[in-house]
Phi, psi and omega in degrees: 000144168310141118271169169250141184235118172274140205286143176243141185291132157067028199249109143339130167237130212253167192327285211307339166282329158289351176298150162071335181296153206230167133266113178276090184271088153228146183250129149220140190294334211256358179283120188270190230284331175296315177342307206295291208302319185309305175299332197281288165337292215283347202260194174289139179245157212252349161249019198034238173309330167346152172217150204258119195235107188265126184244164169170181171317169141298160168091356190309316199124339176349283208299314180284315176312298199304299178325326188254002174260321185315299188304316179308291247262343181087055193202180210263132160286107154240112154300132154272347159299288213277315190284346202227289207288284169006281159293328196268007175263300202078021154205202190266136142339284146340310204261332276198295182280355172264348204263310218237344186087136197310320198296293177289341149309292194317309201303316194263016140264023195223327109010263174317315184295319191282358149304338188280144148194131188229176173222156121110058176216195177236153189234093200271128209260140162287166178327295207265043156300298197312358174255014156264114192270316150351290170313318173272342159301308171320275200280314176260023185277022161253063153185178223214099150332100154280110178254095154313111199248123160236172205254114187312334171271011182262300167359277182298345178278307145354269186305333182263000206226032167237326179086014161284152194211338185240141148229163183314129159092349189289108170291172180303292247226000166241143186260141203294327164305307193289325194279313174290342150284314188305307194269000177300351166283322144347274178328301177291352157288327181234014182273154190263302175242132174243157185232138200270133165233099176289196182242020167241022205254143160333132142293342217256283176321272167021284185282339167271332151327295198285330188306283211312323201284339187301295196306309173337282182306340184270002194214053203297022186233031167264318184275051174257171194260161225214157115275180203281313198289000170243166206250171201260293189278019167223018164316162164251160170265019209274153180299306180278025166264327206307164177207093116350068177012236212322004182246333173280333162328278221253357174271322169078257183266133173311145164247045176255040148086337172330197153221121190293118181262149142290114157034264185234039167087172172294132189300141201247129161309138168273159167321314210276311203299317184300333183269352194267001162239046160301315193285318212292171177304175157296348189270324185321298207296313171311316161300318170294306179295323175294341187276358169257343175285327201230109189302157178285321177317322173286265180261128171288174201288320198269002182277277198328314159295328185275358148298305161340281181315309180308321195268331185255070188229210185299342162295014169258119181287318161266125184325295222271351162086297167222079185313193183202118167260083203306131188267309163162153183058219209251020171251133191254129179272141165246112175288130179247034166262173058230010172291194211260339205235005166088000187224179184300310173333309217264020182269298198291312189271023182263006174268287194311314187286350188277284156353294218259332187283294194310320181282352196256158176305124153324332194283347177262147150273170196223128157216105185302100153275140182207155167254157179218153169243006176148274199271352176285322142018251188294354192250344188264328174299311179269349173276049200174344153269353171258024139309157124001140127323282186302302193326312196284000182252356171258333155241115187249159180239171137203166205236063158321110161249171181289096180006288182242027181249006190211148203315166185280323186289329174328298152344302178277312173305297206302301200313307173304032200214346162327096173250175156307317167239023144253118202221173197214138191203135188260175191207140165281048168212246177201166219278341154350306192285323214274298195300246149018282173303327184298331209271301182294300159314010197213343161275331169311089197251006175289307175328292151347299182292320190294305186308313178307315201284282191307331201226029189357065178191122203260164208268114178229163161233138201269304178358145165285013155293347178272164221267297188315306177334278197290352191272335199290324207285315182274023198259263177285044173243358187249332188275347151283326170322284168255024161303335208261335156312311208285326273213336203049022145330287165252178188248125160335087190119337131328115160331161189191137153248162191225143166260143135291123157279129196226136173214319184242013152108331210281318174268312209270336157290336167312320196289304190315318151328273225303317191314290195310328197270338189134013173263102154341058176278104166282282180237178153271129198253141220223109176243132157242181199252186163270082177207077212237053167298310193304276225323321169289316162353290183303302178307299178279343201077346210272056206285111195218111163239017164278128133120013199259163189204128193305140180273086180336089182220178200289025165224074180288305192345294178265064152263067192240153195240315180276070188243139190289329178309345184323311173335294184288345165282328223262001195235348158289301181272355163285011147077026163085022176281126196255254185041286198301333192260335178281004199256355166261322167279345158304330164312295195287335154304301156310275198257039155068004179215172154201151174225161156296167197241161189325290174315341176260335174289347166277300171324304169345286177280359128344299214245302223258179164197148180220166134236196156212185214205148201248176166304299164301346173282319218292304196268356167274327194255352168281350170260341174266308133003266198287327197285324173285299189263327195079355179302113182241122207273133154272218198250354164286308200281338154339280182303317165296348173301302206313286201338318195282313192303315169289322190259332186277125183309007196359061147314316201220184182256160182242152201254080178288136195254105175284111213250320154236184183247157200328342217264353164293334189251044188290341140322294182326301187286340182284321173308288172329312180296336204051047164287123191297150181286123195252158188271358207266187202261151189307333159290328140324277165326300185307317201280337172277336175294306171329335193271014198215030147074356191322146171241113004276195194269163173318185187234115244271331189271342179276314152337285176311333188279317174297319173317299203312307205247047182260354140266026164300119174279173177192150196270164201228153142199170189298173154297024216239128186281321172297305155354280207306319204297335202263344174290276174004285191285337174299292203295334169301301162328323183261341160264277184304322175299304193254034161323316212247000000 
């Protein structure tokens, strides 16, 4: 028979008292919380031998944390200060690091870990283990990370409220601040789960946090996807229904034609948590929310970072990535150009492709389809061309656009945007049309199936219709909340409405995700251009496409009739009737209309407000603008200026989403400045915008890309579904065969 050795203070607890002990982990939801853990114990554990091994700074809390999950789970408490370096010194710590000195401490407490090993208990880890690697190596491969992450002025505050003033590894010449950043590279190297800790949350709070995060990391199959078209409560349960993050990754779209939602909806934030990332960077604040969107079981914490870093690294022209700018009165710009390709796309594609390569079988090629109206284009082309070699030779994109539906530099950017595994084809029609045929090709499953058999090699999608799209997108809408929180603009928990430009839905669900998770998002402001379906939607409850027929304008991005994110909202607020929602887009597929029923055209309007913008207000307010400010808008953001100027109530400040930058649109913009209309080619164009100082400057990447390519081609083809399917099957034959 076991005992359980219960923690006792300052008590050694030794190997040979810990053989055979286990942490006995079961969750049940409808039970309460003593219950849980009591049952949880007593049960089969979900983690066997393992030990919930907790790290951070000092001052984090380890100890006191650690002390109170023990007592929940009923099971051995270990310090490595007091229970471990102490005895096996036969002296304080303290007395240990004046005796050897910062080098050689880490080294004889790196020492001391690899000598440790315990099984089933919780382990409080010192500040400075993670900076040993050995040591740390050692110790988790038995145990489950835990990273107390508190917020470096939360520490120090700590820490001064101790009379500490020195940690381990600290030099003459480093400030206490400067050292507790150094190690945070440490932490993030070896944590399994992080637990966000603010600085007024309960040890108590704490500890049921690192429980909940435990369950979490042992019960990846609690996070599964839905399509918007199947119902919650008439799913089967059977396990090979289940859909999984890496599987809606590489599925794209469902296939009863839906769009893959999470289940059981989106993870939700506390204030604090939210207030405990004001100071971090954008990759920080991107790591955190993501790693609650995307299970470790999918990507581990530490992939996900080194995506992270790649993807916000150095193809970004601004440090802060997506700044938040004051425009005049209370609107606020947030830019989202400062990527490799000038639009909002490169938030999401300099990621999804990293993703999407991790997440996929080694036994396949992948040739990643997408549709575009302009700028996902050219952002889906360079993200799938900076994989890996070996990725690229296993995964190809191609990009269909409308021909004549999208700017000339837009245009000049997709072909210059032409790799070895990435290619772009214009199509004679609008993106609808484009957008549509992707869709139909991916339902196909005799096609699908034949590419798979003949060319061992399936079918994926970057559009925003895939899940990896849309996750990223929410990231810097929350990361403008709080710049203007960092910025003192508002006080945490003040309200903010945000305008959008909108056509397919994508960005402006994003802010409504960031809303649902805890950012004080009052409404979403919803602008189109004319091609002003949504806007009438928003308004009437009413999706009406007879007789309408798309509208060429100086904003192609939204020039859309059909936009798919709706979906995933409209399967939000009917609370997850997939019924409901195939039975409206079956509506609107047949007969060209759909309407809401009252009560969801109220929820609706609850979160949205839209307007729209004619051309001429669109190039009045980019002349007006720039005349007031030196500020130059592009023809997106344009539009959304007018809309915000008409509807916000200027209460709260409004966050307007500058989603590319002007320098894609240079007829447009030069006409709007009235500047006379030149005949020249788009590089030509870019270099007269330039000579007039614009704020911000042309935009670098687009240059160079344009310099690069400027006798670059590209293929044509009819509006024909067959045509595309046979450009396809051309293009896999002419890549993957000649891998191989």
């Amino acid at each position: 028979m076991f005992h359980v050795v219960k923690y006792q203070p300052l008590r050694l607890i030794t190997q040979s008292s810990l053989s055979g002990m286990c942490l006995k982990l079961m969750f049940s939801r409808p039970v309460a919380f003593a219950q849980i853990w009591k049952s949880w114990f007593s049960s089969h554990s979900l983690v066997g031998n393992k030990n919930i091994i907790l790290m951070g700074p000092p001052g984090a809390g380890k100890t006191t944390v650690g002390r109170i999950v023990g007592q929940k789970l009923d099971c051995p408490v270990i310090d490595i200060d007091d229970d471990v370096l102490e005895t096996t010194w036969n002296m304080s710590v303290s007395e240990k690091l004046q005796d050897v000195g910062n080098e050689q401490f880490l080294e004889e407490e790196g020492k001391a870990l690899l000598k440790f090993s315990a099984s089933g208990s919780v382990i409080s880890l010192t500040g400075s283990n993670p900076m040993h690697a050995a040591g740390m190596q050692h110790v988790k491969k038995n145990g489950i990370v835990v990273y107390l992450d508190v917020p470096t002025a939360v520490i120090m505050g700590r820490l001064k409220s101790m009379k500490v003033d020195r940690i381990v590894g600290q030099g003459p010449d480093t400030s206490l601040k400067d050292i507790l950043q150094f190690r945070k590279q440490f932490y993030k190297r070896w944590y399994d789960i992080r637990v966000l800790c603010g600085g007024d949350v309960a040890a108590e709070v704490v500890a049921e946090k690192v429980l909940d995060a435990v369950k979490r990391y042992q019960n990846s199959e609690l996070e599964t996807y839905i399509s918007t078209r199947s119902s919650r409560s008439g799913r089967s349960t059977q396990k090979d229904t289940h859909k999984y993050f890496s599987d809606v990754v590489i599925e794209g779209l469902a296939p009863d034609g839906g769009l893959f939602v999470p289940e059981r909806g989106l993870p939700k934030f506390t204030a604090e948590e939210w207030q405990s990332l004001i100071e971090a960077t954008y990759a920080e604040r991107a790591q955190v929310v993501l790693e609650r969107c995307i299970h470790p079981a999918d990507i581990p914490a530490s992939k996900l970072g080194e995506i992270i870093a790649t993807a916000y690294g150095e193809n970004f022209s601004c440090s802060k990535i997506a700044p938040v700018r004051h425009l005049t009165g209370n609107q606020f710009l947030l830019e989202l150009f400062h990527g490799p390709t000038a639009s909002f796309k490169d938030f999401a594609l300099q990621m999804m492709p990293h993703i999407f390569a991790y997440c996929i079988p080694r036994s396949c090629n992948y040739l990643v389809l997408v549709a575009t109206s302009g700028d996902t284009g050219s952002a889906v082309l360079d993200g799938f061309s900076r994989l890996h070699d070996t990725d690229k030779q296993r995964i190809a994109v191609m990009s269909f656009f409308p021909e004549d539906g999208v700017s000339p530099i837009q245009k000049s950017q997709m072909i210059g945007c032409q790799k070895e595994n990435a290619w772009s084809i214009g199509v004679k029609s609008d993106f609808d049309f484009c957008q549509t045929a992707i869709k139909q090709i991916f339902t196909n499953s005799d096609y699908t199936g034949f590419l798979t058999v003949e060319y061992g090699t399936a079918l994926a999608a970057a559009n925003s219709i895939n899940w990896a799209r849309l996750l990223p997108q929410i990231v810097y809408h929350a990361s403008a909340y709080l710049d203007l929180v960092q910025q003192d603009i508002i006080a945490f928990g003040s309200p903010v409405d945000v305008c959008i430009p909108t056509g397919n839905f994508g960005n402006i669900l994003a802010a409504l995700y960031a809303k649902i998770m805890g950012i004080p998002i009052r409404k979403c402001i919803c602008a189109s251009n004319e091609n002003n379906v949504l806007t009438d939607f928003i308004q009437t409850g009413i999706y009406d496409l007879r007789g309408r027929k798309l509208v060429p304008t100086f904003s192609p991005a939204v020039d859309i009739l059909k936009s798919s994110n709706l979906e995933r909202y409209l399967h939000l607020i009917a609370d997850g009737d997939g019924q409901l929602v195939t039975q409206l887009y079956n509506q609107l597929e047949n007969q060209g209309h759909f309407q809401l029923r009252k009560d969801l055209l109220e929820k609706l309007q609850q979160d949205l407000v839209a307007g729209w913008c004619s051309e001429d207000d669109c190039l009045a307010a980019i002349h007006s603008v720039y005349s007031t400010t030196g500020y130059i808008l592009d023809t997106h953001t344009a539009v959304a200026k007018v809309v915000a100027d008409r509807l916000q109530d200027r209460t709260c400040p409004i966050i307007i989403s500058s989603t590319a930058h002007y320098s894609k649109f240079a007829p447009a913009i030069l006409r709007a400045l009235r500047i006379a209309e030149i005949k020249q080619n788009p590089l030509s164009q870019l270099h007269l915008l330039s000579s007039y100082s614009p704020l911000p400057p042309v935009h670098w990447g687009l240059l160079e890309t344009l310099k690069k390519n400027e006798n670059e081609d590209h293929q044509v083809c009819a509006a024909d579904l067959s045509v595309l399917m046979s450009r396809i099957e051309t293009l896999i034959q002419n890549h993957f065969m000649k891998v191989f």
